[in-house]
VEXDREN-2710 file (C-alpha; in Angstrom, 1 decimal):
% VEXDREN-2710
k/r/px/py/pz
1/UNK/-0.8/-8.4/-12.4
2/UNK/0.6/-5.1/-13.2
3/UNK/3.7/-5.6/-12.8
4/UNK/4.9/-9.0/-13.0
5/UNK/3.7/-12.5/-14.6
6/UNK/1.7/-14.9/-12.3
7/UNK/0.8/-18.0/-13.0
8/UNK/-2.5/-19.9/-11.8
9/UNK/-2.7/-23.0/-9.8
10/UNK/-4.5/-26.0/-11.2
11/UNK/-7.0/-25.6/-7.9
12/UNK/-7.8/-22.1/-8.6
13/UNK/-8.4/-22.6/-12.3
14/UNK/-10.7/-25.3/-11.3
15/UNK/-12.3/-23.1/-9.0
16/UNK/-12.9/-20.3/-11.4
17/UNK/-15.2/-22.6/-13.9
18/UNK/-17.6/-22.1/-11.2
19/UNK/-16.8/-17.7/-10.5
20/UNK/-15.9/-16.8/-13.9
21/UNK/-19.6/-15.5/-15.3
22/UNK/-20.3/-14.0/-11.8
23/UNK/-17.7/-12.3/-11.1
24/UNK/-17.9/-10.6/-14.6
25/UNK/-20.5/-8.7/-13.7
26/UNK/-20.3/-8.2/-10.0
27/UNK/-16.9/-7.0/-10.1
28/UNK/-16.8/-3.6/-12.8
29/UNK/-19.6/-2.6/-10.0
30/UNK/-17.1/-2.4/-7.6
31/UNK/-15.8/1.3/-5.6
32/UNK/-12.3/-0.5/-5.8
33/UNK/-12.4/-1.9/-9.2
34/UNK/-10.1/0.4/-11.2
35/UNK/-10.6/-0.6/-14.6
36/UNK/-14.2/0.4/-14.9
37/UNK/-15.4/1.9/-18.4
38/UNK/-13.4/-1.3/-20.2
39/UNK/-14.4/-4.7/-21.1
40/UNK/-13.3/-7.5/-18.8
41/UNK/-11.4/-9.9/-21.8
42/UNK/-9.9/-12.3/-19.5
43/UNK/-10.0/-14.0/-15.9
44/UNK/-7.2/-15.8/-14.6
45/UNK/-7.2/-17.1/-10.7
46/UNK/-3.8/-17.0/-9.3
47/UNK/-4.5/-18.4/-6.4
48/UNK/-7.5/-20.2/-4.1
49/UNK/-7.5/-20.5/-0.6
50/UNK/-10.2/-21.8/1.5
51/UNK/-10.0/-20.2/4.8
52/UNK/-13.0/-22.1/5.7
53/UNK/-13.8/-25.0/3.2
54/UNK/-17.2/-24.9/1.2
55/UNK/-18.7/-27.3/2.7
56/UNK/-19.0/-26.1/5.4
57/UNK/-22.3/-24.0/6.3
58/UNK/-20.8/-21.2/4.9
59/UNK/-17.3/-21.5/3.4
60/UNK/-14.8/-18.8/2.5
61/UNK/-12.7/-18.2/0.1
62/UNK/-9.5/-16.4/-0.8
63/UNK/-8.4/-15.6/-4.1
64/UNK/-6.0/-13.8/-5.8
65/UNK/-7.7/-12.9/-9.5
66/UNK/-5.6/-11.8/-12.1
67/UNK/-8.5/-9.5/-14.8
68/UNK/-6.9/-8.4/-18.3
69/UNK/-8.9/-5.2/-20.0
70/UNK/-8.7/-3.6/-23.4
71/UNK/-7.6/-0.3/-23.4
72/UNK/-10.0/1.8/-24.8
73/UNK/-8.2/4.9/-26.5
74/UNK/-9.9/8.2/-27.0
75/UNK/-12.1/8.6/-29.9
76/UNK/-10.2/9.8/-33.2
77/UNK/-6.6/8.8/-32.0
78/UNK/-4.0/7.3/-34.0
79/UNK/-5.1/4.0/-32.0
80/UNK/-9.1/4.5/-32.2
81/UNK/-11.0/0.8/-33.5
82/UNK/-7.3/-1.0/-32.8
83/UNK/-7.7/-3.8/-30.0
84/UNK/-5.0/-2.9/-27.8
85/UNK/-5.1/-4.9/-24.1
86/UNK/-3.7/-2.7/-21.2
87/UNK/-1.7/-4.6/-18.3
88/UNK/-3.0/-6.8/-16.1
89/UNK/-4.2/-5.4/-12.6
90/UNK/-4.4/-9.0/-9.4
91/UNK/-7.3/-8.3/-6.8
92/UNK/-7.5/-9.6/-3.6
93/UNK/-10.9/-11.2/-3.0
94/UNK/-12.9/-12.9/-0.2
95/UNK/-16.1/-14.4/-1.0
96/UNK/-18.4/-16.4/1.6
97/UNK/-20.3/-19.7/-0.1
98/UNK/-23.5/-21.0/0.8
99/UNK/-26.2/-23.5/-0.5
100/UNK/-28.4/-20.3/0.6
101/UNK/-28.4/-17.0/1.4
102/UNK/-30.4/-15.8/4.5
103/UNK/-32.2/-12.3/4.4
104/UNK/-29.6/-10.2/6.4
105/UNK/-27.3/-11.0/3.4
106/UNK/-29.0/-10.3/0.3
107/UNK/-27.6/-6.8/-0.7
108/UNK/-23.9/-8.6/-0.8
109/UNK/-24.8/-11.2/-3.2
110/UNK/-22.9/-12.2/-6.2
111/UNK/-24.3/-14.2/-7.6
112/UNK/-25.4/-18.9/-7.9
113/UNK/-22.7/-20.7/-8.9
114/UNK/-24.3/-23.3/-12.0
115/UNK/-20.9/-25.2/-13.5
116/UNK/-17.9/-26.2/-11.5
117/UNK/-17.1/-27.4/-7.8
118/UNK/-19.3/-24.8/-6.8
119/UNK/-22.2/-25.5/-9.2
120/UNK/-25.4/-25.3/-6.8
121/UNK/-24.0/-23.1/-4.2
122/UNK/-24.0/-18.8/-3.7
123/UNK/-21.5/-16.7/-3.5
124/UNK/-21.4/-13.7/-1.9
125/UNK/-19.2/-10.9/-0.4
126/UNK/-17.6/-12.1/2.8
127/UNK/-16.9/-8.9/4.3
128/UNK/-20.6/-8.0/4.8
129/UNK/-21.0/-11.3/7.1
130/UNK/-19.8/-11.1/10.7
131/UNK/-18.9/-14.8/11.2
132/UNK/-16.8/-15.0/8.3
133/UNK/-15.1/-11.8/9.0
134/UNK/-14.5/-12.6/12.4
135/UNK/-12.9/-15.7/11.6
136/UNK/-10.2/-13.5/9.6
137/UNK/-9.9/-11.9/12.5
138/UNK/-8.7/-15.2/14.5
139/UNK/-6.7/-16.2/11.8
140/UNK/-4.3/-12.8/12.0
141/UNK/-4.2/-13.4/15.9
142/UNK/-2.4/-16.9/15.1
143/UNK/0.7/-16.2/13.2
144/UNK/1.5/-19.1/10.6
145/UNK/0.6/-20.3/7.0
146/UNK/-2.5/-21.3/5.8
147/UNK/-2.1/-22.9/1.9
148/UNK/-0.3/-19.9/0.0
149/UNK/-1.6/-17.3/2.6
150/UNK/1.1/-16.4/5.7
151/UNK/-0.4/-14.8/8.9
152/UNK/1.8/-12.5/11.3
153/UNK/1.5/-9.9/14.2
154/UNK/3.4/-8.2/16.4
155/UNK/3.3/-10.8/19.5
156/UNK/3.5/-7.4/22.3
157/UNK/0.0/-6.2/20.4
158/UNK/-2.7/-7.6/22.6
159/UNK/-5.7/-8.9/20.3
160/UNK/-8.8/-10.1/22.0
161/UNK/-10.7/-12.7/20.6
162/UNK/-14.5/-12.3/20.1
163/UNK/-14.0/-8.4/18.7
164/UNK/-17.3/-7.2/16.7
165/UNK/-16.8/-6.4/13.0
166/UNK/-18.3/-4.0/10.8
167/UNK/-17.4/-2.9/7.5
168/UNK/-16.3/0.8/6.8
169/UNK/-18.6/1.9/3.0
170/UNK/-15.5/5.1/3.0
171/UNK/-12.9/3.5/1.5
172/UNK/-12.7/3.5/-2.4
173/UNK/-9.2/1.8/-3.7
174/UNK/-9.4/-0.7/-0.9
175/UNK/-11.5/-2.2/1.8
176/UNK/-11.3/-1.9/5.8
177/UNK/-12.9/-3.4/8.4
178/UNK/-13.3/-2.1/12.1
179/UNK/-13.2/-5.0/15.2
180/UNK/-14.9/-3.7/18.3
181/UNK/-13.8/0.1/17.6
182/UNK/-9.8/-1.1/19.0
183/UNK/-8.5/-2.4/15.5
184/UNK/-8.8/-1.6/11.9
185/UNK/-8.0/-4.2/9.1
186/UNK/-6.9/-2.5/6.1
187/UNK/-7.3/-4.9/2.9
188/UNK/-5.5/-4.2/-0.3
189/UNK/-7.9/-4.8/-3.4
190/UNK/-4.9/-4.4/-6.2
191/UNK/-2.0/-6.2/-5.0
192/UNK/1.3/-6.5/-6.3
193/UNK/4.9/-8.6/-5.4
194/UNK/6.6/-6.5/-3.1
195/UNK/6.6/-5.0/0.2
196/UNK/3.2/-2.9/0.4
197/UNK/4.2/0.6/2.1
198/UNK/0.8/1.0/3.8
199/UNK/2.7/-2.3/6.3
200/UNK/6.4/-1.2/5.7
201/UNK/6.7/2.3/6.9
202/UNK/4.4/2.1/9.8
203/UNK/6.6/-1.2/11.0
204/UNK/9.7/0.6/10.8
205/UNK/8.3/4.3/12.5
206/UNK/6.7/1.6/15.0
207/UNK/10.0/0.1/15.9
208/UNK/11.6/3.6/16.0
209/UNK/9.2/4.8/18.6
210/UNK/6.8/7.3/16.1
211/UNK/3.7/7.9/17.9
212/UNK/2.2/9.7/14.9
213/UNK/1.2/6.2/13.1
214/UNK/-0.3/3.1/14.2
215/UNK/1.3/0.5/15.0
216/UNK/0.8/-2.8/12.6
217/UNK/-0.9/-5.2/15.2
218/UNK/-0.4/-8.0/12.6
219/UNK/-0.8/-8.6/8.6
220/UNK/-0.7/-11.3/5.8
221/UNK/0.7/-12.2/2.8
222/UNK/0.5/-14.5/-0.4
223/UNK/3.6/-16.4/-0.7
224/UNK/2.7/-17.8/-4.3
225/UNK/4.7/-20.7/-5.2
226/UNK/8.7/-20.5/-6.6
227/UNK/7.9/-18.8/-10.2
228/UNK/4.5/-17.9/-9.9
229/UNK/5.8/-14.3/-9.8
230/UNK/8.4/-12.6/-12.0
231/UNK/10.3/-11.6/-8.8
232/UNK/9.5/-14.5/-6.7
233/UNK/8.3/-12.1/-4.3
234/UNK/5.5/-12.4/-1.5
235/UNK/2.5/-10.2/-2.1
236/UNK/1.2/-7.6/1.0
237/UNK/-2.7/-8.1/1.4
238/UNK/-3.9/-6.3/4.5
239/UNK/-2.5/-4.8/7.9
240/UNK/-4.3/-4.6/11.2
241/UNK/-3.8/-1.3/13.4
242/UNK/-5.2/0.1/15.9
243/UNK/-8.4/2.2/15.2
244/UNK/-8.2/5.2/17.1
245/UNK/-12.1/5.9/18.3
246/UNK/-13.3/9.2/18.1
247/UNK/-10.7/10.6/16.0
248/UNK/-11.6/12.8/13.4
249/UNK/-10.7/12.9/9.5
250/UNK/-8.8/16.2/9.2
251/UNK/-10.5/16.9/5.4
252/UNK/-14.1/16.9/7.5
253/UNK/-12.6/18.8/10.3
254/UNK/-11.4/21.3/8.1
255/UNK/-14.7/22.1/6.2
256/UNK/-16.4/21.9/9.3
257/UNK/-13.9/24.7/11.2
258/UNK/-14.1/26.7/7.8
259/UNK/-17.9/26.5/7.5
260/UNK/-18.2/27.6/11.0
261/UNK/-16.0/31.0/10.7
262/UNK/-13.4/28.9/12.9
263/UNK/-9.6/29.2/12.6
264/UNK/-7.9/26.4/11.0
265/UNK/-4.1/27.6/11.4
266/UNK/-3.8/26.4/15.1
267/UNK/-4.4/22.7/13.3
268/UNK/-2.7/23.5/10.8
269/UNK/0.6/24.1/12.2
270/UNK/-0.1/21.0/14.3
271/UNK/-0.1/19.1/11.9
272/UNK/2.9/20.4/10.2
273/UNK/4.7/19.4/13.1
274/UNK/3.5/16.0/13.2
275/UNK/4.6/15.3/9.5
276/UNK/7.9/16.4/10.3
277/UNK/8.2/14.3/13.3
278/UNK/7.1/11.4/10.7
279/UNK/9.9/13.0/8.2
280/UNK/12.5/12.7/10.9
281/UNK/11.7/9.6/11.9
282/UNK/11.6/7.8/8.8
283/UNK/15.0/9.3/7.5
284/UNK/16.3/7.9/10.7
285/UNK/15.2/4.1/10.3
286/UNK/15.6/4.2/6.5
287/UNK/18.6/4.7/3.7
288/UNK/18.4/8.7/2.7
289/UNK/20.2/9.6/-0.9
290/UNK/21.5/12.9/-2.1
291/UNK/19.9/14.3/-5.5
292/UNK/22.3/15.7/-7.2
293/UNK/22.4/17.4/-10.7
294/UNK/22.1/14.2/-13.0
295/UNK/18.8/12.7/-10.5
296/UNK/17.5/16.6/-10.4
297/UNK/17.3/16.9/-13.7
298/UNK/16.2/13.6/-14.1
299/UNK/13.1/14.2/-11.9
300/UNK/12.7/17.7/-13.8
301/UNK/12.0/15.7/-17.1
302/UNK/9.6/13.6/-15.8
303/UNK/7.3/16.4/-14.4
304/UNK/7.7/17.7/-17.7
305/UNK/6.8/14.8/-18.9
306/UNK/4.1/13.8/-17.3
307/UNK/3.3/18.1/-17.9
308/UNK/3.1/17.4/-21.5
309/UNK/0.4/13.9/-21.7
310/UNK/-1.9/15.7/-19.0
311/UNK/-2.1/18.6/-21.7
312/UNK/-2.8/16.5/-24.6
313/UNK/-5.6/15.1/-22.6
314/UNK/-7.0/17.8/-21.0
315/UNK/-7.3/21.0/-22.9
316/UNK/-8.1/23.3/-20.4
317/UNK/-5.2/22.6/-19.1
318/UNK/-2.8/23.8/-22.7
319/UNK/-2.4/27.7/-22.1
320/UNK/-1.0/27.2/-18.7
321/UNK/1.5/24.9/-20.4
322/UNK/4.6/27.1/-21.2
323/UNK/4.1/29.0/-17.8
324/UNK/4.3/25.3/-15.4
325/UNK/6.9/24.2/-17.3
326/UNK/9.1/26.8/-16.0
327/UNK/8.7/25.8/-12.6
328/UNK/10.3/22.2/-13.8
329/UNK/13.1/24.6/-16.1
330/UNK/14.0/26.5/-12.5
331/UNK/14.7/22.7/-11.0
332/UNK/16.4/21.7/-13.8
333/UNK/18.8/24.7/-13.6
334/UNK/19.8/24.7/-9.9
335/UNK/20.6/21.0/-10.3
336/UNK/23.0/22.0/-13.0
337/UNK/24.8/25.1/-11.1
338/UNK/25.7/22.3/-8.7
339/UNK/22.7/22.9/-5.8
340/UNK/21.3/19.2/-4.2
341/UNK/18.5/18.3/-2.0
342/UNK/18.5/14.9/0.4
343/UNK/15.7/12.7/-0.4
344/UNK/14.1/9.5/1.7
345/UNK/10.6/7.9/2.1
346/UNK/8.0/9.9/2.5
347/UNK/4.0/9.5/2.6
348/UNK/3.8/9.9/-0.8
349/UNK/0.3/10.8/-0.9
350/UNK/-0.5/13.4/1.9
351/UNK/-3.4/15.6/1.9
352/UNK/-6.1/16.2/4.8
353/UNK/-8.0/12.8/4.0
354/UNK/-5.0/11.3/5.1
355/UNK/-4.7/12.8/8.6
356/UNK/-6.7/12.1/11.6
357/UNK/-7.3/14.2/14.8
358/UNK/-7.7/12.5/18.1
359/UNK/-10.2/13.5/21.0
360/UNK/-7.2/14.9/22.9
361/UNK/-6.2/17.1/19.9
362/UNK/-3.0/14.7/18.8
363/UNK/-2.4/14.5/14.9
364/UNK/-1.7/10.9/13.7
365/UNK/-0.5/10.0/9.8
366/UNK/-2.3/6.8/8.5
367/UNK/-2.8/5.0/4.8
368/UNK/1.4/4.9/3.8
369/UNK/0.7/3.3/0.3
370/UNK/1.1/6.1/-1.8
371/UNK/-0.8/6.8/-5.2
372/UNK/-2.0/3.2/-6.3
373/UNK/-2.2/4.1/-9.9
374/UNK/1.6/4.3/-9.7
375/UNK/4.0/1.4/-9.9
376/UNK/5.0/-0.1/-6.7
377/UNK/8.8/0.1/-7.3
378/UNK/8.5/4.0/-7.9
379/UNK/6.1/4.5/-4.9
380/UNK/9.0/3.0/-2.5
381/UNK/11.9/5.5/-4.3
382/UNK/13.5/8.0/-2.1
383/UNK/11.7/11.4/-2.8
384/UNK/12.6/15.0/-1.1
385/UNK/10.7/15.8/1.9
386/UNK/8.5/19.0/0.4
387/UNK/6.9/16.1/-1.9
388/UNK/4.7/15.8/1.1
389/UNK/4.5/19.3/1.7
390/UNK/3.3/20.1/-1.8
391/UNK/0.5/17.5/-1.5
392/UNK/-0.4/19.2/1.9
393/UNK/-0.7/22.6/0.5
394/UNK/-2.3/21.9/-2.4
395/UNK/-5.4/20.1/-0.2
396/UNK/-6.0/23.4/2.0
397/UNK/-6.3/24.6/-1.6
398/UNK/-9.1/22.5/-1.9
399/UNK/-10.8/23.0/1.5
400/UNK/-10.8/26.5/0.9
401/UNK/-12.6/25.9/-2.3
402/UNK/-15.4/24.0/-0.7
403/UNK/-18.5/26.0/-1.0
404/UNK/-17.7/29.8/-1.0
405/UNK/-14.4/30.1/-2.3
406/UNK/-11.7/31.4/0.5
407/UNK/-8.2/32.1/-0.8
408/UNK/-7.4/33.9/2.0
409/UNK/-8.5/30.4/4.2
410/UNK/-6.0/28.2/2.0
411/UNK/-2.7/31.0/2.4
412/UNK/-3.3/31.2/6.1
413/UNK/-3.4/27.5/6.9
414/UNK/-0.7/27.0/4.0
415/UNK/1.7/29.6/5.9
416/UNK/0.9/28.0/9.5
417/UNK/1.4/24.0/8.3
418/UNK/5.0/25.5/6.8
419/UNK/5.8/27.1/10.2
420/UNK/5.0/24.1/11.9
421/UNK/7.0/21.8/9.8
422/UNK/9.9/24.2/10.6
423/UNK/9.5/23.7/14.7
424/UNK/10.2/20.7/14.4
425/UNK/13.0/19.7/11.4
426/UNK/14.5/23.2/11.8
427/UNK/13.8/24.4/8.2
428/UNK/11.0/26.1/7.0
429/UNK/9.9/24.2/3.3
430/UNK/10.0/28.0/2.0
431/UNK/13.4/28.4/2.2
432/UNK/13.6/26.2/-0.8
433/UNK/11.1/27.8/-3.3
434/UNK/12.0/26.4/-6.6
435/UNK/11.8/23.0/-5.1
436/UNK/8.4/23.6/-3.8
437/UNK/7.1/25.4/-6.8
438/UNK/8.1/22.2/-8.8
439/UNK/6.4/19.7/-6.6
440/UNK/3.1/21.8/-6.1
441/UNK/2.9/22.6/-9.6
442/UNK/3.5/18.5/-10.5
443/UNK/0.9/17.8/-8.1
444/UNK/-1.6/20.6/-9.8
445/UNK/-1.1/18.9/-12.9
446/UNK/-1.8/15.6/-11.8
447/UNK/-5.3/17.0/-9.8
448/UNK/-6.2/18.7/-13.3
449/UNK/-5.8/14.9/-14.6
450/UNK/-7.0/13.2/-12.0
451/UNK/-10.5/15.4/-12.0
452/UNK/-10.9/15.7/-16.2
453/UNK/-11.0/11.9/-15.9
454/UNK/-12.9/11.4/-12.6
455/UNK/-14.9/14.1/-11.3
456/UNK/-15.1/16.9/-13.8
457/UNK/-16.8/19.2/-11.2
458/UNK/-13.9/19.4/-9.7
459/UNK/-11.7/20.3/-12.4
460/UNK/-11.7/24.2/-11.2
461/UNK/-9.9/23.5/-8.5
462/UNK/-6.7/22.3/-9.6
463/UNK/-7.0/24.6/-12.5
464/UNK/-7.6/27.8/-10.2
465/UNK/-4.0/26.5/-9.0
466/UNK/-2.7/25.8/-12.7
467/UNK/-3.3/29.8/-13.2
468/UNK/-1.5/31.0/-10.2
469/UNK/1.6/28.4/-11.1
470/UNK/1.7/29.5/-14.0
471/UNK/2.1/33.1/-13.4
472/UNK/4.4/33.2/-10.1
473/UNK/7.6/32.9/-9.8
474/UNK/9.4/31.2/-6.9
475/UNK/9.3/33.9/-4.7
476/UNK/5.3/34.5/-5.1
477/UNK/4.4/30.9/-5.1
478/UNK/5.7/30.1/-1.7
479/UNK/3.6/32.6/0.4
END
């Protein structure tokens, strides 16, 4: 795991004589698999669980696999030809086992288990089989443990029996299934001890009467055995929610209002409201902090920090350089003239993606765990409000560079989300300029990273941003 030690059990090692070789090769092919590019050098199985034992018709199988990597440092560095291992990332897998596999199940194969208790048998994905999938579905409707795995729900949530699964092919850092178009099941592939905040914040906004998430239904959790973790702490696999039918993903709403010569601000302010409302709401069932010059200027370093490595590995990025970092300077200097902002949990990863518009026009929040690249202990840190914001404005930015590019688009829709933020928590996030600067411009830079690495096509985008950041002051940078 990334962030603390696990230690296998005896069953799972034994277990993993028989996946080791095929799960080498099935898993780097993987949407969800993060370190792709890099050797596997190690398998470790932290855990086994046999929801359904393997001899059974078709068995499955829950395991928690801990995969170490090499880094693999950039060609001519001070570390190039130097073995170096990166830490270790724990997936959350669930793989079906058969003596055979029939026809409607070949495309999720993994491969034929030839050593170990599973020598003769295939294994497969179990989330492309309905039978299996559906038992997972019986098991979350029965709270209680089941070996290290620990089943719970929300017992006013009514969840029928018998609901038909199908597996969603959108998701790319984790996996979701829909039952019967009422629930979604929302499975974490990298897992970690601690509280997930995709099941967290949506339990608290739930029990403070915030309409604008789902409501967890029910979830599980790995409670590994006393020591198994550094922090003896249970690990969050997946949430059930409610899957709201027919609503629409407000990044393909967007494009598809922009494409057609449609107005976007009316949504736009819309959903400024609703993240508000979210805002309120989780300030009011959660602790709130005050930032004040020391944590300011603490949080001005790292986005110069974080400034200075996305430079050194992305050079298109260098000449803007001296320009951002005065964004992070101006934050730096209000914190020391004394000037403090109130931070609490936020989304932590807002853009458009993240937003979904229902048939009778209602905004709704969904996917709470934040950036999964990050460590889980910063993710959960108290963070000002315009965090959010920043990541808001900065993906109008990008749906305005879809096709034709439409600055005009991105300054309406950026001006209209603000407004409707301010309905509803009283202050516009304009009034605080050098605040927002900071955060959109520490956002930029991490898009200019994030698409250099990933999708260089891309890179523009971010980098049409970069330019303007650069250049404008407070006052010009918040529209």
């Amino acid at each position: 795991m990334s962030e603390a030690v696990i230690r296998p059990s005896a069953h799972a090692t034994a277990l993993l004589a028989s996946l080791d070789p095929l799960l080498r090769e099935w898993l780097p092919r993987q949407r969800w698999f993060a370190g792709k590019g890099r050797p596997i050098s190690d398998l470790e199985a932290v855990s086994a669980t046999e929801l359904l034992p393997h001899g059974s018709p078709s068995g499955l199988l829950h395991l928690l696999l801990r995969v170490r990597q090499p880094l693999v440092p950039a060609q001519g560095s001070a570390f190039d030809g130097i073995a170096a291992e990166r830490p270790a990332d724990c997936y959350q897998l669930l793989l079906g086992v058969r003596r055979t596999l029939p026809p409607h199940l070949a495309s999720a194969l993994i491969g034929h288990a030839t050593a170990g208790p599973l020598a003769g048998s295939t294994v497969y994905d179990a989330l492309h089989d309905r039978h299996l999938t559906g038992l997972l579905l019986e098991r979350l409707r029965i709270p209680g443990r089941h070996g290290v795995l620990r089943f719970e729900r929300d017992m006013r949530a009514e969840i029928p029996s018998g609901l038909a699964p199908r597996l969603l092919t959108t998701e790319q850092s984790n996996s979701s299934l829909v039952y019967g178009d009422t629930f979604i099941l929302k499975l974490f592939r990298r897992v970690v001890p601690g509280v997930n905040p995709d099941l967290e914040l949506p339990l608290h906004l739930a029990r403070h009467g915030c309409a604008r998430v789902p409501a967890p239904a029910a979830w599980f959790l790995a409670d590994l055995p006393a020591g198994a973790t550094a922090t003896d702490e249970s690990c969050g696999l997946g949430v059930l929610q409610p899957y709201l039918a027919g609503a629409e993903d407000g990044w393909e709403l967007a494009l598809r209002m922009r494409d057609k010569g449609e107005s976007f601000t009316g949504e736009a302010r819309a959903l400024g409201r609703a993240t508000a409302e979210v805002h309120t709401a989780l300030a009011a069932a959660l602790p709130t902090v005050t930032l004040g010059r020391a944590q300011v200027e603490l949080a001005a370093d790292a986005m110069a920090e974080r400034l200075t490595a996305a430079a050194q590995a992305v050079p298109a990025l260098r000449p803007y350089a001296p320009g951002l970092l005065t964004a992070f300077e101006a934050l730096a200097d209000l914190g020391g003239e004394g000037q403090s902002w109130t931070a609490q949990r936020v989304h932590g990863d807002l853009h458009l993606g993240q937003c979904l518009r229902s048939p009778d026009g209602e905004w709704s929040l969904i996917d709470f765990e934040g950036e999964p690249a990050r460590p889980l202990a910063e993710r959960r840190l108290p963070q000002p409000p315009v965090r959010d914001v920043a990541g808001m404005l900065r993906s109008f930015d990008y749906a305005a560079s879809h096709g034709t590019w439409a600055p005009e688009w991105a300054d309406e829709c950026r001006a209209a989300y603000c407004r409707g933020y301010a309905d509803v928590s009283g202050r516009d996030p304009r009034m605080d300029p050098v605040l927002l600067r900071a955060h959109e411009t520490d956002k930029a830079v991490y898009e200019v990273l994030y698409e250099a690495r990933h999708r260089p096509d891309w890179l523009p985008v971010p980098l049409a941003a970069v330019r303007r950041l650069a250049q404008d002051g407070p006052a010009d940078d918040a529209h």
